[in-house]
Kinemage of the C-alpha trace (Angstrom):
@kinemage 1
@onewidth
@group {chain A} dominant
@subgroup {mainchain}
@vectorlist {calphas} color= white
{ca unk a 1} P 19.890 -11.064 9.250
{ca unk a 2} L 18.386 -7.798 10.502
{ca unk a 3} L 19.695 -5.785 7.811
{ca unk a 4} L 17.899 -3.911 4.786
{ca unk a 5} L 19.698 -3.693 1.391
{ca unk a 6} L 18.677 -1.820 -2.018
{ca unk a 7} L 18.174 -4.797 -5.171
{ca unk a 8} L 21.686 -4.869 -7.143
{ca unk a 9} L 24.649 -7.208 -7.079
{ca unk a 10} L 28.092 -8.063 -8.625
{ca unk a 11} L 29.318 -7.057 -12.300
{ca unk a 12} L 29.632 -9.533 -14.670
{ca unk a 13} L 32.863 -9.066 -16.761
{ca unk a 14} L 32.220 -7.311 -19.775
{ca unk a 15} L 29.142 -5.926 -18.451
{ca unk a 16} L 28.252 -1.988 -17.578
{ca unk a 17} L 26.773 -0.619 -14.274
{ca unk a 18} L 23.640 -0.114 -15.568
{ca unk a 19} L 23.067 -3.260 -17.366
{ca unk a 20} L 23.974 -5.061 -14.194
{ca unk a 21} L 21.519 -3.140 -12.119
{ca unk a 22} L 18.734 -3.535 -14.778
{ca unk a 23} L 19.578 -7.779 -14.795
{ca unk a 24} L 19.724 -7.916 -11.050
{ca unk a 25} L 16.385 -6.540 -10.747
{ca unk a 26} L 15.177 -8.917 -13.161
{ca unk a 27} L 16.753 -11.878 -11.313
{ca unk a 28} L 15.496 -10.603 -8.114
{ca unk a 29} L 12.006 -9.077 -8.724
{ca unk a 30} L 11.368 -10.488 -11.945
{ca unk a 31} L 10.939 -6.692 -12.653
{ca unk a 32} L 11.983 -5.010 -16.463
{ca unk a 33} L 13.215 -1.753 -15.338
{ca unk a 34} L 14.456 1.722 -16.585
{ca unk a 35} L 18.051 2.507 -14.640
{ca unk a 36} L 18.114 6.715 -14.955
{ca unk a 37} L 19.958 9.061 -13.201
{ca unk a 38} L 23.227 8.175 -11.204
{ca unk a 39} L 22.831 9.319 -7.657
{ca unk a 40} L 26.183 8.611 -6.191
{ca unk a 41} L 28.552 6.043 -4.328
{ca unk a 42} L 29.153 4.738 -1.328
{ca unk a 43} L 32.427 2.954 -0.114
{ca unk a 44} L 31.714 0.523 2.710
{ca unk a 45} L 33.993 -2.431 4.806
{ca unk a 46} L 32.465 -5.316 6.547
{ca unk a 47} L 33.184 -8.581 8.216
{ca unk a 48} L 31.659 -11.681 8.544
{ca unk a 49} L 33.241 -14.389 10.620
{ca unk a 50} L 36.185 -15.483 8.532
{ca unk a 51} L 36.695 -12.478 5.806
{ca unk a 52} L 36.499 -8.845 5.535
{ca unk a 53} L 34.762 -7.565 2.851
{ca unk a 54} L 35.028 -3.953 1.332
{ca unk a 55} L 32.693 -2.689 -2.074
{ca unk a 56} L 31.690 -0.035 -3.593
{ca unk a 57} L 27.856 0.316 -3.905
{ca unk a 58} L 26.848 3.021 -6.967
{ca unk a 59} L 23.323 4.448 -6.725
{ca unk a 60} L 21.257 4.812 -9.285
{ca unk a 61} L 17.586 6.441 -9.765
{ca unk a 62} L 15.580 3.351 -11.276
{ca unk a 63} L 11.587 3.055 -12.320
{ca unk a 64} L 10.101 -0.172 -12.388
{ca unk a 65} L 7.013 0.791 -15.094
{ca unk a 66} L 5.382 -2.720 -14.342
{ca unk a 67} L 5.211 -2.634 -10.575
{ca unk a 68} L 1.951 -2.184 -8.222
{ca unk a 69} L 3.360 0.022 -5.128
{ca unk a 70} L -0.012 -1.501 -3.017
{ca unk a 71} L 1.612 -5.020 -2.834
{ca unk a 72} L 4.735 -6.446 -1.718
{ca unk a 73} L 7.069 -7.481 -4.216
{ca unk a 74} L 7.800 -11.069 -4.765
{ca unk a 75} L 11.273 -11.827 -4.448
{ca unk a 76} L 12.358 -14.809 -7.709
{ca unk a 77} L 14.924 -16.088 -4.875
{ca unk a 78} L 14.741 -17.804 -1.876
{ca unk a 79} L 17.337 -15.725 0.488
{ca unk a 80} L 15.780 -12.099 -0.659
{ca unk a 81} L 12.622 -10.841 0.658
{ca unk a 82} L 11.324 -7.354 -0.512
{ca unk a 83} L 9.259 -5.004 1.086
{ca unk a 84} L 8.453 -1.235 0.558
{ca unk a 85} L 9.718 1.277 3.153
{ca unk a 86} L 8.634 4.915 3.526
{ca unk a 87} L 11.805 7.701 3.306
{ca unk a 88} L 11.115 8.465 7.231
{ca unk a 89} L 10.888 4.882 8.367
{ca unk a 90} L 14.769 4.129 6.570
{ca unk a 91} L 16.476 4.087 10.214
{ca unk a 92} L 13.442 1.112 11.567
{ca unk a 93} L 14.579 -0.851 9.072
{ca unk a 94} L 18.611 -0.579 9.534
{ca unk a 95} L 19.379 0.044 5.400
{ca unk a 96} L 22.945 -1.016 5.019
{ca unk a 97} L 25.535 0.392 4.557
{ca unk a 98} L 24.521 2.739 6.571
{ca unk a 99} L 25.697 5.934 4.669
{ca unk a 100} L 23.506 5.009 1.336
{ca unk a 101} L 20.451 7.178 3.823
{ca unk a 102} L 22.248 10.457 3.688
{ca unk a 103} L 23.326 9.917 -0.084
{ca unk a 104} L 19.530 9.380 -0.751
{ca unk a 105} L 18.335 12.124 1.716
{ca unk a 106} L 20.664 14.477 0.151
{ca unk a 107} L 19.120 13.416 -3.819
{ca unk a 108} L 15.893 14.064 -2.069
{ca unk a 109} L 16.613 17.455 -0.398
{ca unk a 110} L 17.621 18.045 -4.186
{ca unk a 111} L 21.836 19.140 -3.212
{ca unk a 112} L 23.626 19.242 -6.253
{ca unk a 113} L 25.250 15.724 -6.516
{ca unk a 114} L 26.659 13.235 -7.282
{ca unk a 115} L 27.097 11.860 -3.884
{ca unk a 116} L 30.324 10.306 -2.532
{ca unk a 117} L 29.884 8.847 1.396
{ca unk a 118} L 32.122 5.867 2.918
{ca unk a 119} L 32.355 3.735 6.246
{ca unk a 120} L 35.760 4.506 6.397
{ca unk a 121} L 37.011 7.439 8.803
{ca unk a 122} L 39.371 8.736 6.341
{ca unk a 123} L 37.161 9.288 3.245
């Protein structure tokens, strides 16, 4: 696939926002992490050849105390591979879904959030 996606997944019952962010990132960077400051949400539809899929990705501010910014992360699973990309280069790399770059170039431009976006026309 050509598409770029922040680390995070699906919420285990009985299990918090944050504490799922935190354990994805330790599934998929094998990364302890701090989750902080929630940045926002975005509501975004999608289909693949036999279902439609619609979710609602929540954005969180997260450091990663343990992590060298000069090399690439190593992904701890097959299908993921992680790579740093610059704020201006976000476009290049086609980050999906798509309205997660305004929600984080709003947070950046410091607008008072949190953020709500969508892919829908009607949001």
């Amino acid at each position: 696939m050509d598409n770029t996606f922040f680390p995070g997944g699906h919420v285990e019952f009985k299990e918090g926002m944050r504490t799922t962010l935190s354990r994805e990132i330790k599934e998929e960077l094998g990364q302890e992490s701090i989750v902080g400051e929630y940045i926002g949400c975005v509501e975004a539809d999608f289909e693949l050849p036999t279902t439609y899929h619609q979710e609602l990705n929540h954005l969180f501010r997260v450091e990663l105390p343990h992590i060298d910014h000069q090399i690439l992360p190593e992904s701890q699973e097959n299908h993921l591979e992680f790579y740093w990309i610059q704020m201006n280069e976000l476009e290049q790399h086609n980050l999906q879904p798509y309205p997660v770059k305004e929600v984080i170039q709003r947070y950046l431009n410091k607008e008072e959030g949190p953020f709500w976006e969508s892919t829908f026309e009607d949001h």
